[in-house]
C-alpha positions in Angstrom: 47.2 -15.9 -2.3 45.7 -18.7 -4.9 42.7 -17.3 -7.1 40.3 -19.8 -4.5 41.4 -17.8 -1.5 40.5 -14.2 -3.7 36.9 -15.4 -4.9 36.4 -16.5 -1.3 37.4 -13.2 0.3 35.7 -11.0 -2.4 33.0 -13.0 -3.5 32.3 -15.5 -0.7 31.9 -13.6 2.7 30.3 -10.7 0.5 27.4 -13.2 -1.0 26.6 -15.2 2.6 26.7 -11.7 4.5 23.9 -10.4 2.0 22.4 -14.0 2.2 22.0 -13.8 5.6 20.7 -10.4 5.8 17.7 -11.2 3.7 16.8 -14.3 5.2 16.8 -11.8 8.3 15.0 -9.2 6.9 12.9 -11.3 4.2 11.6 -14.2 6.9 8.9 -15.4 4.0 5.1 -14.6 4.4 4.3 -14.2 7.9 0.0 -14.8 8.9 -2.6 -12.9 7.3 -6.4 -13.0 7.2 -8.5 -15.1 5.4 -8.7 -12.7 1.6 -12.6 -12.1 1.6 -14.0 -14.0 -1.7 -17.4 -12.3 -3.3 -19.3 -15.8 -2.4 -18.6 -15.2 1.6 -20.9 -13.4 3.8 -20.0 -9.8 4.4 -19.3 -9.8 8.5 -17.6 -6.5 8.9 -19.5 -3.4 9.9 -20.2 -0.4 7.9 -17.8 2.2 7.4 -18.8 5.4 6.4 -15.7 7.3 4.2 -16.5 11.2 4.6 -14.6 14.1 3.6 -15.9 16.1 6.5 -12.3 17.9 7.4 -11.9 18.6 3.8 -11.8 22.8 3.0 -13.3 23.6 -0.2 -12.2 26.7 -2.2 -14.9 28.7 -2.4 -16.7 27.7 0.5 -17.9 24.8 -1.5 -21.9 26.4 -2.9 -22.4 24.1 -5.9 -22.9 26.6 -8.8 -22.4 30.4 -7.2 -19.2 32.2 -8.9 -17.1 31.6 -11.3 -14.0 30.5 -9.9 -15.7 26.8 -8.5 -13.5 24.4 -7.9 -15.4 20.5 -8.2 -14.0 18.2 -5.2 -14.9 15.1 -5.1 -17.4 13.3 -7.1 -20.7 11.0 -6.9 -22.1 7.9 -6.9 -25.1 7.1 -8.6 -26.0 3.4 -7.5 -26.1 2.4 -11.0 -23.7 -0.2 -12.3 
């Protein structure tokens, strides 16, 4: 076998196999919506975010006994 036939066998198949798996796996960037800019009118409805499965150590009193445990935080509305 001549060193051609080698780097072809070992190198070669090896490198288009692994090629073509990523051009099967990797396609490129496939559709995806518009990225919403600042400047563009908010269209999507309100979503409220609640931790209302959440179980608090302590049974979750603000300031009663010792051992309280602060989940969470709050938002003030001031920037």
């Amino acid at each position: 076998m001549n060193v051609a036939v080698v780097h072809g066998l070992f190198v070669g198949i090896p490198f288009g196999l692994a090629a073509l798996l990523a051009l099967l796996i990797f396609p490129g960037k496939g559709k995806h919506p518009k990225t919403y800019q600042l400047t563009d009118k908010w269209t999507h409805a309100p979503i409220l975010w609640a931790a209302v499965d959440e179980v608090v150590p302590g049974g979750g009193h603000h300031g009663h006994g010792a051992a309280e445990v602060i989940v969470g935080g709050g938002a003030s509305g001031k920037w």
